[in-house]
C-alpha positions, 0 to 999 in steps of 0.5 A, a space after each residue: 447567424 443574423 448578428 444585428 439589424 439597427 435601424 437608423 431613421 431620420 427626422 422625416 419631413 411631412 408627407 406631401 403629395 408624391 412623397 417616397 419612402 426609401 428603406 435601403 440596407 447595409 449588409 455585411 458577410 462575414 468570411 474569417 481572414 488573418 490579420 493585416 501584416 501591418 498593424 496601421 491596417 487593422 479593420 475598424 469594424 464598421 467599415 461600410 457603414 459608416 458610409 452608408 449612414 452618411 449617405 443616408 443623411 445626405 439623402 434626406 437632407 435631400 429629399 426632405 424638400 420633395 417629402 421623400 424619407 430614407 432609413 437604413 438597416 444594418 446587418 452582419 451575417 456569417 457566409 452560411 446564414 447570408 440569405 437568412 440575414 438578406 431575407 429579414 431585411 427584405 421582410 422590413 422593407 429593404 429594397 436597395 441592399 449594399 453588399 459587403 461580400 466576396 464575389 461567391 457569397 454575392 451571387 448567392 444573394 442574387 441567385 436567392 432574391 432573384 425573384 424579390 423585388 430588391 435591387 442589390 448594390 455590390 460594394 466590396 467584391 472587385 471581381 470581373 468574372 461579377 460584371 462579365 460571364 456570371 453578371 446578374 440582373 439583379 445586381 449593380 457595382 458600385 466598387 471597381 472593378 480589379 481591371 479598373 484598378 489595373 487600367 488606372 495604374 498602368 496609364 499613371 505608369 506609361 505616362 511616366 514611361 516606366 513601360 517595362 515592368 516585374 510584375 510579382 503576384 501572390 499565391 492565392 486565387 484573388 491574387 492570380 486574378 489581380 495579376 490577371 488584370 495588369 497582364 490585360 492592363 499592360 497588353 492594353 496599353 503597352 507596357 511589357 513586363 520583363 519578369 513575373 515572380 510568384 510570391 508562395 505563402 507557405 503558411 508562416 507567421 505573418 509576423 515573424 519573431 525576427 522580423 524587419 532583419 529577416 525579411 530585409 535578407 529574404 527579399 533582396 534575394 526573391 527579387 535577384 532574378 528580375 530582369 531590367 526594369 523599371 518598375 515593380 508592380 505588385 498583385 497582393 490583394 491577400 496582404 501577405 508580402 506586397 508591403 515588404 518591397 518598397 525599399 527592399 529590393 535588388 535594384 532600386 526601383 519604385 513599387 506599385 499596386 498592392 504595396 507602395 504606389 496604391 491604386 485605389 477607390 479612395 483615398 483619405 487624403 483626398 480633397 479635390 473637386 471638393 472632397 475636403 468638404 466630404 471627409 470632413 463630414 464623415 469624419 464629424 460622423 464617424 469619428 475616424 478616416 474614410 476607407 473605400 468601403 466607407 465610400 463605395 456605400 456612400 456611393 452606393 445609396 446616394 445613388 439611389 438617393 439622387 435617382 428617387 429625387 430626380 423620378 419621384 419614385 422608389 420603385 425598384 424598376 423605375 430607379 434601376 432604369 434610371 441608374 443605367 440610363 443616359 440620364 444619371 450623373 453623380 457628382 462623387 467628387 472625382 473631378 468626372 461625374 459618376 454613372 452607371 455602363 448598362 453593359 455590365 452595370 459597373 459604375 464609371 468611376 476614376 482611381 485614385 493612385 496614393 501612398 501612405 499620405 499623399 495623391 499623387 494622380 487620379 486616372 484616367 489621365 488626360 491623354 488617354 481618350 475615349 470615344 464616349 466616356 474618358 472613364 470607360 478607358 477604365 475596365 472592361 469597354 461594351 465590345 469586350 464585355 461578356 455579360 449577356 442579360 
């Protein structure tokens, strides 16, 4: 069921002569999913959104120079009435839709609107299988992929030297997919891990009555098994036992990746390359922190926003060929310009390794190089991609 279509129009500046009128989208696809184990991570709804809006007034403040006008759509769909949703926006005017979607119900969007004149910008689904075998010609990633994020942490944790790794990964597909990512992370870039454990959700409460007492038994002994190491890193992207390590463990060793030392796309604590300027920004308009949905949207529109200004064209051709050719650069506030790899249309981007308060690093870090791009060290490279449009 369509939930709401909100139209957010900006003061337009007078039509001129090669003015552009842009309606671009937000779309969000709702899956039901418990509840975070901690109560610090409880969704504020609009995550996304609020991205969306704030690139939405950057793009015209903008493109008021050129006469070019931006207004954005939002709608929230259940899975099963997604197209629906994705089809009125198209019969409003949208052409440049983000997507907030697992990676199923994002190639059912595509595979539907493969004949629409529609360019969608995937923001939320880290899926490599999206960039590699079942990539669409229809479809940009703007968000991370989970081998950029793997590739970002392990070069932060060899240029520690912490090289021989436990890696604890989850029971559900997405977790054995992230786990999948730092296997080929650490093959890449010479780590060993020493052990894996699987951590097996048996349906329990997520909050247990007993709480920190239970589980400060409970892990100690899950964790006896490891072998020496230096490092546990952790493939958790369902959130059912990666924030119960740090601090819990056999040995005293740092926790990585879904739980401790995180890797990210963003991070709201971050104010390099002129970041502070950014949050503070959203904030004054959201009224709360930037999350990575919040800026993978952003990303995404302003993208389109900066391709439109610099063709003087909305076309949704022309600004795709201009996202994926050698032209682009973002500046995104990561220190490296963001573009788009026309192999697998995933945007080059850094990761931002933080925890609960602090960036401790944003790879690639300097001594890991690269023959084109310092940020293709980063994911999938052309000659291991296998999307073949």
């Amino acid at each position: 069921m369509l939930r709401s279509i909100a139209v957010v129009c900006l003061a337009l500046a007078p039509t001129v002569s090669g003015a552009v009128d842009v309606v671009a989208a937000v779309l969000a696809v709702e899956r039901p999913r418990p509840a975070p184990i901690s109560r610090l991570d409880l969704p504020a709804g609009d995550e996304g959104f609020q991205g969306a809006r704030l690139a939405t007034n950057d793009n015209q403040s903008t493109g008021s120079f050129l006469g070019h006008s931006f207004a954005l759509l939002e709608a929230t769909a259940a899975h099963d009435e997604a197209t629906a949703a994705l089809d009125a926006l198209i019969d409003q005017g949208a052409r440049y839709v983000v997507t907030l979607a697992e990676a199923d119900d994002l190639l059912a969007l595509a595979d539907h609107a493969a004949d629409r004149d529609v360019l969608l910008l995937n923001a939320s689904a880290p899926d490599d299988r999206l960039r590699g075998a079942e990539c669409r010609v229809n479809v940009l990633h703007v968000t991370p992929s989970r081998r950029m994020i793997a590739d970002g942490l392990a070069q932060y944790l060899l240029w520690k030297q912490w090289d021989e790794w436990v890696l604890v990964y989850g029971s559900h597909p997405r977790d054995r997919e992230k786990a999948e990512a730092l296997r080929a992370s650490a093959k890449r870039f010479g780590a060993r891990i020493v052990t894996e454990l699987e951590f097996a959700d048996t349906g329990g409460a997520r909050r247990s009555d007993s709480g920190h007492v239970l589980v400060q038994k409970q892990i100690p002994v899950f964790m006896q098994p490891a072998r020496a190491h230096d490092v546990v890193v952790v493939a958790d992207e369902s959130d059912v036992f990666g924030v119960y390590l740090p601090y819990r463990g056999w040995t005293p060793r740092p926790v990585a990746g879904d739980a401790g030392l995180r890797a990210t796309a963003w991070h709201p604590a971050h104010e390099s390359f002129g970041a502070t300027q950014l949050q503070r920004r959203f904030e004054a308009l959201a009224g709360r922190r930037m999350t990575d949905l919040d800026y993978e949207a952003w990303a995404a529109l302003r993208s389109v926003g900066e391709a439109v200004s610099r063709i003087n064209s909305g076309d949704v051709a022309d600004v795709t060929a201009h996202l994926l050719g050698d032209a682009f650069e973002l500046a995104a506030f990561k220190g490296l310009p963001l573009s788009f790899r026309p192999w697998s249309r995933q945007l080059r981007q850094g990761v931002v390794l933080g925890d609960m308060r602090n960036v401790v690093s944003i790879s690639p870090q300097e001594e890991f190089l690269h023959q084109r791009n310092r940020l293709d060290t980063l994911g999938v490279d052309e000659g291991e991609s296998e999307c073949r449009l």
